[in-house]
N, C-alpha and C positions, 0 to 999 in steps of 0.2 A: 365471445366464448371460443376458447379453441376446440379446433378437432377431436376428434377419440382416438384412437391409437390406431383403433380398428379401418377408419376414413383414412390413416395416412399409410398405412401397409396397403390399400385398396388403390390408394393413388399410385403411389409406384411402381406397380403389379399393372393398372393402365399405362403407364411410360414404356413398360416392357415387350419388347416383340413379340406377335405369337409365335406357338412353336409351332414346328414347320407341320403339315398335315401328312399325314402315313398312308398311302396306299400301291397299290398294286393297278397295271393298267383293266385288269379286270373288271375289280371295282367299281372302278371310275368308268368303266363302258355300261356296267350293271345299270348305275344308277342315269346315263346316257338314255340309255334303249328304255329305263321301266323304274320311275321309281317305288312302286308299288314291290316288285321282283326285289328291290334293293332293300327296301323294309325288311322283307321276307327273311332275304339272306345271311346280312349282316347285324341287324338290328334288334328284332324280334328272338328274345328269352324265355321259354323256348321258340324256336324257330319252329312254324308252322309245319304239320305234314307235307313231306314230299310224293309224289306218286311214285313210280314204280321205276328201277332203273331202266338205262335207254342202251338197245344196242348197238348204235352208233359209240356212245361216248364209251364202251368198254372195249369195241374196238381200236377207236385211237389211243384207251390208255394201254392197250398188247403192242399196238406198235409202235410207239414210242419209248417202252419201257425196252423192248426188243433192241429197238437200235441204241440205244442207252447202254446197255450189258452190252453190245457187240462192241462200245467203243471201248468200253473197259478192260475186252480180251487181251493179252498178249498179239503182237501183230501178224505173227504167224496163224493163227486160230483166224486170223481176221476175214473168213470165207462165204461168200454169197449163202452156200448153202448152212453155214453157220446161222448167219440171221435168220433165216426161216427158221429153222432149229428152236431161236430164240423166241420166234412168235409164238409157235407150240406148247413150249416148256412154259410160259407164262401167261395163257392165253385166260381171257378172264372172260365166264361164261355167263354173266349176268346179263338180260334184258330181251336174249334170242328165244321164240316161237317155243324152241324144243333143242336136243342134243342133233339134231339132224341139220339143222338149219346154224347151229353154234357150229358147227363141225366143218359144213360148207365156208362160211364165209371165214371160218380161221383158215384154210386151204387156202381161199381168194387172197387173204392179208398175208398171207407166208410167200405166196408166190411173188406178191410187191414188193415185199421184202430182198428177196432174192435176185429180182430183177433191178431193181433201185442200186444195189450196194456191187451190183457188177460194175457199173460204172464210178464208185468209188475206190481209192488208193488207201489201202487198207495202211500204208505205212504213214501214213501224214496225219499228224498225230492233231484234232484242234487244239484249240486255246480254250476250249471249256467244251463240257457236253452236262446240260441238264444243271448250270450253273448261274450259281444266285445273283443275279446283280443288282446294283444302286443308284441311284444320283439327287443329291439334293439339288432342286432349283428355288426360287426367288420366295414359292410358296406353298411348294410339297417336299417330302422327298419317297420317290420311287421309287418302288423294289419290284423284281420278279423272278422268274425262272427262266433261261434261255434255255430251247433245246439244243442248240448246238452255236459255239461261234470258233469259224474257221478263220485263218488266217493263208492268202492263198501265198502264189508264188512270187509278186509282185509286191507282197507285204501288205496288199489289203484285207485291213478286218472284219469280217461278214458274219452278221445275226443271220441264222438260217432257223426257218421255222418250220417243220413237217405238218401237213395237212393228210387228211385221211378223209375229207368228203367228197360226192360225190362230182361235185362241178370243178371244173381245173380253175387257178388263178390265174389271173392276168398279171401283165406288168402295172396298169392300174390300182388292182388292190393289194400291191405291195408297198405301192406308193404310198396310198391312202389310208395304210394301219397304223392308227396312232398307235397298238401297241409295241407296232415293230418299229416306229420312230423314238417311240419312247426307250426300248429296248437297247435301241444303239444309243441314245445320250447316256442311259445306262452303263450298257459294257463300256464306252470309251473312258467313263468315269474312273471304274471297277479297273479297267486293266491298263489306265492312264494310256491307252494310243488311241491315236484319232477311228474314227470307226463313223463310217454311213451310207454304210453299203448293205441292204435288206433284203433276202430271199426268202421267199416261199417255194416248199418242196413239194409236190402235191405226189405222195406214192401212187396212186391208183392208174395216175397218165406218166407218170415221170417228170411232169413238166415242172420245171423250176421259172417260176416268175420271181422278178430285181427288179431294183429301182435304187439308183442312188441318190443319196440327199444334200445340199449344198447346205451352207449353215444359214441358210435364210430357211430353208426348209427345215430342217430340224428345231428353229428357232419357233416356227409356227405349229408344230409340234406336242413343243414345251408349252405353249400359249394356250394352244385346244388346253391339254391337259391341265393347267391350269385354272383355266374358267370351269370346265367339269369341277376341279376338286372342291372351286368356293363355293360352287352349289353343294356337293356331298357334305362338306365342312358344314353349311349352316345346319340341311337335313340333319344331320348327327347330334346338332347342338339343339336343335330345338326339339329333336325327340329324345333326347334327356332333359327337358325341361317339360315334357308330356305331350307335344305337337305332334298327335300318332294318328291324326285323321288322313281322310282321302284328299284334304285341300293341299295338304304337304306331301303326301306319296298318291298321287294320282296313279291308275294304271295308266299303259301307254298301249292299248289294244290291238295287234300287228296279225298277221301269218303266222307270225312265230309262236304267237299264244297257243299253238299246237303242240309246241317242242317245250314249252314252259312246265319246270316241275312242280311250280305250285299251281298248276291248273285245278286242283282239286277245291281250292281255297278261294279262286278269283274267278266270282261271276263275270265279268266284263271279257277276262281270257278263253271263259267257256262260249261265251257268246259271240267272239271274231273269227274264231278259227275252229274249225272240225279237231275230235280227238281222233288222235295217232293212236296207232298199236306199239308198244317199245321198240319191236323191230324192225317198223318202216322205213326208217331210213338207208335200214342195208340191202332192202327189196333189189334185184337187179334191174326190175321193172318199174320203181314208184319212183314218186318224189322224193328232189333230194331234203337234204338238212343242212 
């Protein structure tokens, strides 16, 4: 008896490559750190209540957004006191105590502001700022948002990435961000030159932590990043097939279940870590985030 039609469209739809898996290095850190947070985020129709915003994360989005418009200026506008200006004008007052306390720490982030971009060459224009980049590899292909990629005077290409927490980076955890490795296989794709050269710009110290990567390293990378995606890949596939239990998204219980927005939702996250206040993290005196 022959086949059905249906058995042989079936068969060569198995001969077919998959398509490539779509993510962001976020993502694929989500479901890294918590696949329980990865249900939450991406998966879950509607997605579970969040608690309440954080004032840390409205700080980094004034100052990023700030230096973002500042690169936009004309290069004569291009002034220390400009940026501050810019934190002001766009300063986003969600998650602080009260206006008094929003107030203070948009004053602390303006001052960063202005101190940081003194030491910047307001005429040197990058190669991208706040700019989307790609690359397909063997079994994703990756997308994200670069804050800034400069190109210096020696014609190297540099993912720089601004941080606004409280601890400075090392040249260690510049090394060992898959997102800022992923980032550079990325732009090098995106703007066809070679690129593997990664900075972290920490406002708060100034400190700029690097690290550059040989293509053995970038290559390992690529590798992390894709052993993360064929687990996110399956998760996704089998919670469209109704695999929505804890045995498939286990939490992953940390410190950090403090700073998690679905703590409201996740007994195991209220039960490893003390709750925060939204504004703890910009305390001058607490712990950081």
């Amino acid at each position: 008896m022959s086949a059905s039609p249906q058995a042989g469209v079936q068969g060569l739809l198995d001969g077919m490559p998959r398509r490539l898996y779509s993510c962001t290095p976020t993502r694929l850190l989500t479901w890294f750190d918590c696949p329980r947070r990865y249900r939450f985020t991406y998966l879950d129709r509607p997605a579970p209540p969040k608690g309440p915003p954080w004032a840390h994360t409205s700080l980094g989005t004034s100052v990023h957004t700030a230096l973002a418009s500042w690169w936009r200026l004309p290069p004569r506008e291009r002034t220390p006191e400009r940026g501050a200006g810019l934190v002001r004008q766009g300063w986003v007052r969600e998650g602080y105590r009260d206006d008094a306390q929003s107030g203070e720490v948009r004053e602390r982030a303006a001052a960063w502001v202005r101190s940081y971009l003194a030491d910047v060459d307001p005429g040197t224009e990058p190669l991208g700022v706040e700019r989307t980049v790609s690359a397909p590899t063997a079994a994703l292909v990756l997308s994200g948002r670069v804050d800034r990629i400069d190109e210096r005077a020696d014609g190297t290409v540099v993912v720089v990435d601004y941080k606004t927490g409280r601890r400075p980076p090392a040249d260690g955890d510049a090394r060992g961000s898959l997102a800022l490795g992923m980032y550079a296989v990325a732009a090098a794709r995106t703007l066809r030159r070679p690129c593997s050269v990664v900075e972290l710009h920490h406002l708060p110290s100034g400190t700029v932590a690097a690290a550059s990567h040989g293509p053995q390293g970038l290559d390992r990378k690529v590798a992390e990043a894709e052993s993360i995606a064929r687990e996110a890949r399956a998760a996704d596939e089998a919670y469209a097939q109704g695999d929505t239990g804890e045995a498939r998204f286990p939490a992953r219980p940390s410190s950090m279940c403090s700073w998690c927005d679905f703590r409201g939702v996740c007994a195991e996250g209220r039960a490893a870590a003390p709750r925060r206040d939204p504004w703890d993290a910009v305390l001058p005196d607490a712990g950081h985030h």
